[in-house]
C-alpha positions as CSV (number, residue, x, y, z in Angstrom):
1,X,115.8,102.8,99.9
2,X,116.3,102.3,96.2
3,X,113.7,103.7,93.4
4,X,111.4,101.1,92.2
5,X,112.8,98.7,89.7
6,X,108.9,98.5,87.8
7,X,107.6,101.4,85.9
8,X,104.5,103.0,87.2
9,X,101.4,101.1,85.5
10,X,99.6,104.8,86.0
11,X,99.4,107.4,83.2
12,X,96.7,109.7,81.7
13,X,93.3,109.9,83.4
14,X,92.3,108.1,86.6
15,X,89.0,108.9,88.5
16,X,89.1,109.7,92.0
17,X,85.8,107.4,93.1
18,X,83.0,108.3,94.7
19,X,81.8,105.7,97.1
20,X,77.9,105.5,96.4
21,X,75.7,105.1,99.9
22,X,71.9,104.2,100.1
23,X,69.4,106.2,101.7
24,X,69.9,104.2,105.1
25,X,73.9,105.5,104.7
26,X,75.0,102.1,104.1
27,X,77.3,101.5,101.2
28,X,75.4,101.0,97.7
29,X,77.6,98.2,96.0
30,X,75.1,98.1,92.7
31,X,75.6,102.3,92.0
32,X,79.3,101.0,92.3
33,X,79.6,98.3,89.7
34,X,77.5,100.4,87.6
35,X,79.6,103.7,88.0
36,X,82.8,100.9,87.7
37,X,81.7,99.5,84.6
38,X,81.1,102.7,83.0
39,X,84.8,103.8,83.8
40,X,85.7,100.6,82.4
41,X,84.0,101.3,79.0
42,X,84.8,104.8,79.0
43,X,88.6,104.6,78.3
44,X,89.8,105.9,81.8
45,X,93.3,104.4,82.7
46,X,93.3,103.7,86.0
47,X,90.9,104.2,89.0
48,X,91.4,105.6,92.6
49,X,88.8,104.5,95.1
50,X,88.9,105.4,98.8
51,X,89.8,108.9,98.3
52,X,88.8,112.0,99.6
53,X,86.0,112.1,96.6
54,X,85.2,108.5,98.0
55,X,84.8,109.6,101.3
56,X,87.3,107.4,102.5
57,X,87.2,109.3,106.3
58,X,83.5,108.3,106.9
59,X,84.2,104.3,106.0
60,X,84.9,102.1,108.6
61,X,88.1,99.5,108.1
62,X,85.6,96.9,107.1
63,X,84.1,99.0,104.7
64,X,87.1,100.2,103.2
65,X,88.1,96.4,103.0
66,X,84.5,95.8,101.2
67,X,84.6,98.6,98.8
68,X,88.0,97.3,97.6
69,X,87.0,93.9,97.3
70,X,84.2,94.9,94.9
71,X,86.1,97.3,92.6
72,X,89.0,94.8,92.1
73,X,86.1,92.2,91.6
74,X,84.4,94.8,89.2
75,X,87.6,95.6,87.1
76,X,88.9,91.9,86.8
77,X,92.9,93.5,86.4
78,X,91.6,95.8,83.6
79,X,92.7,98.4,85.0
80,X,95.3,99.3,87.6
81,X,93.9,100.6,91.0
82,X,95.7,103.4,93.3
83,X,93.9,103.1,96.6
84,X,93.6,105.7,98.9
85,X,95.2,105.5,102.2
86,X,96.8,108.2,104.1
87,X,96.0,110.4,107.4
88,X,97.4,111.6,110.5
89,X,97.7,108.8,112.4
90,X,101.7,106.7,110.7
91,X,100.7,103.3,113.0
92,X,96.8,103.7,111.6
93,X,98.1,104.3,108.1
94,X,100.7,101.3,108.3
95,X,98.2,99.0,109.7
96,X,95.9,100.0,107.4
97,X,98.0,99.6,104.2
98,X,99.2,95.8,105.5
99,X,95.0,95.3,105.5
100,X,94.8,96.4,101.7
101,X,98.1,94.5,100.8
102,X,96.4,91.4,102.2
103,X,93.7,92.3,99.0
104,X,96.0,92.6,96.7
105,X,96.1,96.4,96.2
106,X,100.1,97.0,95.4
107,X,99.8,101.0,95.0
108,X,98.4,103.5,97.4
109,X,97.5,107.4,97.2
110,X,98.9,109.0,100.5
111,X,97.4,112.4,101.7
112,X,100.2,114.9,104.0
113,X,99.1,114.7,107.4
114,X,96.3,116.7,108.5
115,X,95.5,118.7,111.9
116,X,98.6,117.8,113.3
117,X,100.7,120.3,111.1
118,X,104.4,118.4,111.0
119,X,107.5,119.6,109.8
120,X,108.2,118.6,105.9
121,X,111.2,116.7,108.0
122,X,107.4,114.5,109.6
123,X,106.3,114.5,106.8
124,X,108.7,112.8,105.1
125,X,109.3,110.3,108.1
126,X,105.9,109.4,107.7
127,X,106.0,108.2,104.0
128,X,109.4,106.9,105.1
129,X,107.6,104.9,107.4
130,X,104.7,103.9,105.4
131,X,107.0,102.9,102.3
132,X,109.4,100.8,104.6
133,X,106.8,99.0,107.0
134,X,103.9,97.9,104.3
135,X,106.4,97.7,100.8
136,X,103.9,99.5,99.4
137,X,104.3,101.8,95.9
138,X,103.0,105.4,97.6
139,X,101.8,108.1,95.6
140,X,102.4,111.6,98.0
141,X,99.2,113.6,98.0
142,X,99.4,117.1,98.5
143,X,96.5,119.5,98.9
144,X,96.8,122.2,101.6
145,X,93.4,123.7,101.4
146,X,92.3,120.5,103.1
147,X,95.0,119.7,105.2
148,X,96.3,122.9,106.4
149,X,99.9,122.0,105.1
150,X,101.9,122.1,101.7
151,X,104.3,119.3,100.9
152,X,106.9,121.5,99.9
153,X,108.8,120.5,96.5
154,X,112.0,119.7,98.0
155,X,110.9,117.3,100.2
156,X,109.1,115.8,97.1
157,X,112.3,115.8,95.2
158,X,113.8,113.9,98.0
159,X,111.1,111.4,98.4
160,X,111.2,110.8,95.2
161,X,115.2,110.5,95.1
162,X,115.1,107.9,97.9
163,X,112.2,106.0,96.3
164,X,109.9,106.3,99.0
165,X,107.1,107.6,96.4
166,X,106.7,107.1,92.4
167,X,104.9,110.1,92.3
168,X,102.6,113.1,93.7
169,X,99.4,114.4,93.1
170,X,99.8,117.9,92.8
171,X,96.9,119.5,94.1
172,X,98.6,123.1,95.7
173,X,97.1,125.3,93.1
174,X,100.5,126.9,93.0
175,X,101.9,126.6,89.3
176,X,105.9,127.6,90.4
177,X,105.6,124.6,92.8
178,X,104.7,122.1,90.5
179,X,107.2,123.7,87.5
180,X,109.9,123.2,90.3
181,X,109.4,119.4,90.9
182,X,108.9,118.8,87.4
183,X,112.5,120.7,87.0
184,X,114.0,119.2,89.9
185,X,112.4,115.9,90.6
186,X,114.6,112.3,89.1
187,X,113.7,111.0,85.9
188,X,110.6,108.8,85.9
189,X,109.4,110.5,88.9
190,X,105.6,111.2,88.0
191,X,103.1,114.5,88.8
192,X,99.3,113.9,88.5
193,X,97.4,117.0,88.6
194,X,95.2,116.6,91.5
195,X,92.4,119.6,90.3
196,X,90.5,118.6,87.0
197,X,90.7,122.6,86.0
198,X,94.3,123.0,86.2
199,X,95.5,119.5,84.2
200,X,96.3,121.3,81.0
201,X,99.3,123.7,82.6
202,X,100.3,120.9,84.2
203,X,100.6,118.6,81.3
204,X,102.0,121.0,79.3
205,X,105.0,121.5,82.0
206,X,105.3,117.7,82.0
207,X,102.9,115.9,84.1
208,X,101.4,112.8,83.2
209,X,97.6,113.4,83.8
210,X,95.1,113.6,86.1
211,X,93.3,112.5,88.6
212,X,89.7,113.5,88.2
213,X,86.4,114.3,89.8
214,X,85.1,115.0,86.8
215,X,85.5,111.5,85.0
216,X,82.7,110.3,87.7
217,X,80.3,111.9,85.3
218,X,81.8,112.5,82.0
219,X,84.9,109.9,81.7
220,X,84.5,109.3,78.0
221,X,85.0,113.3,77.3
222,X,87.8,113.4,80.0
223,X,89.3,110.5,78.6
224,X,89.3,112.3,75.5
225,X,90.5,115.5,76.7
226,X,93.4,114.1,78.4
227,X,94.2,111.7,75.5
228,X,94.8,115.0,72.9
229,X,97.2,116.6,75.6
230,X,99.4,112.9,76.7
231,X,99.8,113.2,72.9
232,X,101.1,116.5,72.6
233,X,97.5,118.1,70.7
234,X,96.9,121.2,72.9
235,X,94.5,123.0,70.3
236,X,92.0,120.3,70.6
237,X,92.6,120.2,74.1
238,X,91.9,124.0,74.5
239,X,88.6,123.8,72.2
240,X,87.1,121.6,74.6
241,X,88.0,123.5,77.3
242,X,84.8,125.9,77.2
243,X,82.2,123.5,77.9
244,X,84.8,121.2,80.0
245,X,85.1,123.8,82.8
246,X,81.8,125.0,83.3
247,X,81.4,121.7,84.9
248,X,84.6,121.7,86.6
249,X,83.7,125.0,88.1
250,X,80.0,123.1,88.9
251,X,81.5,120.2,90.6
252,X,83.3,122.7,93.5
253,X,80.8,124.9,94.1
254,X,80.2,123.0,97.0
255,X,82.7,121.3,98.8
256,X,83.9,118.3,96.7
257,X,82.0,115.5,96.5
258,X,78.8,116.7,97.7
259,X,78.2,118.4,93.8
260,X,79.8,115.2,91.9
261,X,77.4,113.2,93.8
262,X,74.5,115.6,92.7
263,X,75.8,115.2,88.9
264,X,76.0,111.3,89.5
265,X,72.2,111.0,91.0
266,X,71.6,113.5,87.7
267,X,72.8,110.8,85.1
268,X,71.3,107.8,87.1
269,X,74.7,106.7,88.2
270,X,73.8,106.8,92.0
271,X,72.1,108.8,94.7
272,X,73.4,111.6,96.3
273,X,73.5,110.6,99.2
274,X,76.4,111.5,101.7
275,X,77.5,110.9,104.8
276,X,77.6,113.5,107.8
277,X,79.5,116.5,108.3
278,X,78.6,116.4,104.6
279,X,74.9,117.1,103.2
280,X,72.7,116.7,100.5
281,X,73.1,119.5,97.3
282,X,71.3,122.1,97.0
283,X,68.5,123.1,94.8
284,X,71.0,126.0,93.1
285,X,73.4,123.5,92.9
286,X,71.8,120.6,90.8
287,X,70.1,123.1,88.7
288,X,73.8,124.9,87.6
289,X,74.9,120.8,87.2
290,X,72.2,119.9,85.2
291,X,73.0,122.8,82.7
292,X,76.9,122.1,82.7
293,X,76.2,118.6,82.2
294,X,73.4,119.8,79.3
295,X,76.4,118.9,76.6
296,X,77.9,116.3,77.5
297,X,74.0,113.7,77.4
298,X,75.2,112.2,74.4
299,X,75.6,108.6,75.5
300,X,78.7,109.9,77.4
């Protein structure tokens, strides 16, 4: 399969969304448009609902279906949307991706099969599969410490040389790896750092951003953060840095997104409601939020 003729419209900071849910666990479209139209005004560059962050394995079909509708109705084409879409399941994933096509979403986010533990030859016959049977731009998604299962950089190199993906979210904590597929990978293949904490190595090896939990909360400072580094200012990206990842380290001291959702009910933006396995935060938990988020209530 050739490599996409199009350049990627993704570049610089997009938020990985949460998907807001009433008390009653039902989805909360209002918390959405407002959390959308803050992201709008905010200077993020693109957004990524359906996600892990958005909860994307508790949402029916329909819902997923619904949530889409609203963002794209929300953003208007003022700003490019990666959906999420990816599991363990190639024919659910396929199916799946042909339902989102139908809504006009052109670009997905595609996690490495989970529980199932393929070879990196399944894995790449799954986003072989995926790219061919939906026509669909994939972003790989790698992130073992949820999947049990690293997508190793020579099978991203060669997904990216047969155009199957435009790019990968590098979320493997492992700097070598993701200095090898910047080294190795063809030109205009793209790596996103998937972990807020760890986007300025990246983007001083050559990725081209981030995708954020943080920018739920604080997407004007993000957007600035990530601005000084896509143009090469790395001293004012390193003097915010102090206050930056005292909430970074805040917003995993639970398992991701229970403590985003915490800062979000914090700032108004929604409730923190969640959907089983995953509860609630903690009392310690919004009270270490509440003082990372301390400078950062400046209108941002």
């Amino acid at each position: 399969m050739a490599s996409p003729s199009t350049p990627s419209p993704f570049h610089g900071l997009g938020t990985a969304l949460i998907t807001p849910f009433q008390a009653d666990g039902e989805l909360d479209l209002p918390s959405l448009d407002r959390l959308v139209e803050q992201q709008l005004s905010r200077g993020v560059n693109f957004l990524v609902p359906l996600g892990s962050t958005g909860e994307s394995a508790t949402l029916s079909e329909a819902e997923q279906l619904r949530l889409l509708d609203r963002v794209r109705e929300k953003t208007a084409g003022r700003l490019p949307l990666l959906a999420g879409c990816g599991g363990n399941n190639t024919r659910a994933v396929i199916q799946r991706g042909k339902a989102f096509q139908k809504e006009g979403i052109t670009h997905i986010l595609s996690v490495t099969p989970y529980y199932n533990r393929p070879t990196q030859q399944g894995i790449f016959q799954h986003f072989q599969a995926i790219r061919q049977e939906t026509g669909l731009n994939l972003m790989a998604y790698t992130v073992p410490v949820r999947t049990g299962i690293n997508l190793e950089p020579d099978t991203v190199c060669r997904l990216a040389e047969e155009g199957i993906a435009f790019a990968v979210k590098e979320a493997s904590g492992n700097p070598a790896q993701i200095q090898k597929i910047l080294a190795q990978a063809p030109a205009g293949f793209q790596v996103f750092s998937g972990d807020d904490s760890l986007t300025l190595p990246i983007m001083a090896m050559g990725g081209v951003g981030v995708i954020s939990v943080a920018s739920n909360v604080i997407p004007g400072p993000m957007s600035r953060w990530v601005g000084h580094m896509a143009q090469g200012d790395y001293q004012a990206a390193r003097a915010m840095l102090p206050q930056l990842i005292r909430l970074f380290d805040a917003l995993f001291v639970e398992s991701n997104p229970i403590p985003v959702k915490g800062a979000a009910q914090l700032l108004g933006l929604a409730q923190h409601h969640l959907r089983l396995p995953l509860t609630s935060p903690g009392a310690a938990t919004l009270d270490r939020l509440k003082k990372a988020l301390e400078p950062f209530q400046n209108g941002e």
